[in-house]
C-alpha positions in Angstrom: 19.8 -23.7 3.6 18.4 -27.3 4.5 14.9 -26.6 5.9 14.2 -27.4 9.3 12.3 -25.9 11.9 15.6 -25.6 14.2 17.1 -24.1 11.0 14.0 -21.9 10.3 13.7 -20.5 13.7 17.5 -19.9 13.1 16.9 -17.9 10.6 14.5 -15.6 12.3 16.7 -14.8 15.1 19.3 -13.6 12.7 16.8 -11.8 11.0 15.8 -9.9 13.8 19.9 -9.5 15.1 20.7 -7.9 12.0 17.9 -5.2 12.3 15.1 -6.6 9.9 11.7 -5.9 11.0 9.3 -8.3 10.3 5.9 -7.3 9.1 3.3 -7.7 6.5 1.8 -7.0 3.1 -0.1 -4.2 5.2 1.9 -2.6 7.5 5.0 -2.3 5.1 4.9 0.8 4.5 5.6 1.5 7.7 9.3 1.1 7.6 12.1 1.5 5.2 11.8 -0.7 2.0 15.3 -2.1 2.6 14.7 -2.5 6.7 11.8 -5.3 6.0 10.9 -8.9 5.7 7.5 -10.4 5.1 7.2 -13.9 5.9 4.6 -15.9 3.6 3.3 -19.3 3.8 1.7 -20.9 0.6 -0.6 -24.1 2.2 -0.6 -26.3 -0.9 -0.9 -29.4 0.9 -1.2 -29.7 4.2 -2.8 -27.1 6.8 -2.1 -29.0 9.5 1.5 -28.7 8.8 0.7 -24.9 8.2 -1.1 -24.9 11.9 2.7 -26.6 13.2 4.6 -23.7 11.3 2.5 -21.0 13.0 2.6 -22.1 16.5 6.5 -22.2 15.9 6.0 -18.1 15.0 3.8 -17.4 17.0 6.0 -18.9 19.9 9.0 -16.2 18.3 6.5 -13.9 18.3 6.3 -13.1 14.5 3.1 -13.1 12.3 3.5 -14.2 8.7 0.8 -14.3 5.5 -0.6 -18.0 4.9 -2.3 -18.5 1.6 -4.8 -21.1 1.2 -6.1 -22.8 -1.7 -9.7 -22.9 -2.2 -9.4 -25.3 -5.2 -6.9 -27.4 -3.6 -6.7 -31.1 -4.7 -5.3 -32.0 -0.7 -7.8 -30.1 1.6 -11.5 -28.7 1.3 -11.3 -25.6 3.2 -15.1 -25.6 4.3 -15.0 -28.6 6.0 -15.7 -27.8 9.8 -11.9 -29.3 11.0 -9.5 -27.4 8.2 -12.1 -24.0 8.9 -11.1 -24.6 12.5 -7.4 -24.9 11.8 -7.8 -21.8 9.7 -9.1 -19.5 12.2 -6.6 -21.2 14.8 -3.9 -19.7 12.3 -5.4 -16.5 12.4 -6.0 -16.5 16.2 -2.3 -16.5 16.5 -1.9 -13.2 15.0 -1.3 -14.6 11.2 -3.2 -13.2 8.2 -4.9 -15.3 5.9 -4.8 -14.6 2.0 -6.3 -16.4 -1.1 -4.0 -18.6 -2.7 -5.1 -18.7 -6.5 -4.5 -21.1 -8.9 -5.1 -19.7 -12.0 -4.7 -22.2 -14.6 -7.8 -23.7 -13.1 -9.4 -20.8 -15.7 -6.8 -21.5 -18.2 -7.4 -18.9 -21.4 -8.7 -16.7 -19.5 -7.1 -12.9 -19.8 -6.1 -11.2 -16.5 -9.5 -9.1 -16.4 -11.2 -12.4 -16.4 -8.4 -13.8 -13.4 -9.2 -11.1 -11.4 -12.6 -11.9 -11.4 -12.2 -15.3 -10.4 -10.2 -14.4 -7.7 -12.6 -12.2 -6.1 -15.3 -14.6 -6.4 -12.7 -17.2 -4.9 -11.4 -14.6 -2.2 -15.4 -15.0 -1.5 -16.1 -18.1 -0.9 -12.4 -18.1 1.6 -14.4 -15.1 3.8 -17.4 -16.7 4.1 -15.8 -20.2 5.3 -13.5 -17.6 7.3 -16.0 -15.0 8.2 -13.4 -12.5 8.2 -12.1 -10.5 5.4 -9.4 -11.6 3.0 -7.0 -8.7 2.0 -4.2 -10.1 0.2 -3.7 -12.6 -2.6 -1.0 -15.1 -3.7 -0.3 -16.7 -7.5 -0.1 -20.5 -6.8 2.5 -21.2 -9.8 1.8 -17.9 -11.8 1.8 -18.0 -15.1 4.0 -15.5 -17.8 1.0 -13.0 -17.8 0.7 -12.7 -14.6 4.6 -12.4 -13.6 4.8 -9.9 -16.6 1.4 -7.3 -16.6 1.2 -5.4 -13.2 -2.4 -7.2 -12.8 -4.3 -4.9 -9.9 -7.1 -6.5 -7.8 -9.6 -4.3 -6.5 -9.5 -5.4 -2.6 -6.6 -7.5 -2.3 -2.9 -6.7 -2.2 -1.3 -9.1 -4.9 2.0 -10.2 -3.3 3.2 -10.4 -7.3 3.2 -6.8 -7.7 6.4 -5.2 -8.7 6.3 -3.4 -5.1 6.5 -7.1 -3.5 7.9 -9.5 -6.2 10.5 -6.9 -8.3 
């Protein structure tokens, strides 16, 4: 499928004709496993662009999960404008999770990665002030696809439930 928003929104509505109920990493288990779709947004670049794709949902009136980067090399998520953006996102009825980058702590074991993503999932609530709940692997690595890593307050969309 050529992405487009035309083609996106497409997509949605055939989602929905076919019976799929679209929810999130939270209220999943709500429905049957095979009756679901969760609809996830990494923001690596741009979260204006992310802002655009929201508006489009929201206007279809689905939510989806937008992870952010809080080590990204495009946008600085504490600045007043992209914390603004962020909330807008959320205002719409989107969650926001952490989007980490792990090889930022390259050689560190998945004990040590978990840690780091709290302390990251941190500093995204504070420049949120709202609770972060989910997680995202921006390029994961072997480990992290492989080990069932657990973190202690975030659902990690890798987990076998999500990703297997």
């Amino acid at each position: 499928m050529e992405f487009t928003y035309a083609s996106y929104k497409n997509m949605l509505h055939l989602l929905r004709e076919e019976g799929y109920v679209i929810t999130d990493y939270h209220e999943c288990n709500s429905y049957h496993e095979e009756d679901i779709v969760i609809l996830r947004h990494d923001i690596d670049s741009s979260i204006e662009k992310a802002v655009k794709m929201a508006e489009l949902e929201n206007g279809m009136g689905v939510c989806s999960t937008y992870f952010v980067l809080v080590s990204s090399e495009f946008y600085n998520v504490a600045t007043k404008k992209n914390a603004g953006l962020l909330k807008k996102i959320h205002a719409m009825g989107h969650q926001i999770g952490l989007h980490f980058d792990e090889m930022r702590y390259e050689g560190k074991g998945s004990g040590e990665m978990v840690i780091m993503a709290e302390k990251e999932k941190e500093i995204l609530q504070n420049v949120m002030e709202m609770p972060v709940t989910t997680v995202s692997m921006h390029r994961p690595s072997k480990m992290m696809l492989e080990n069932e890593v657990s973190f202690p307050s975030m659902i990690n969309s890798y987990s076998s439930k999500f990703f297997k």
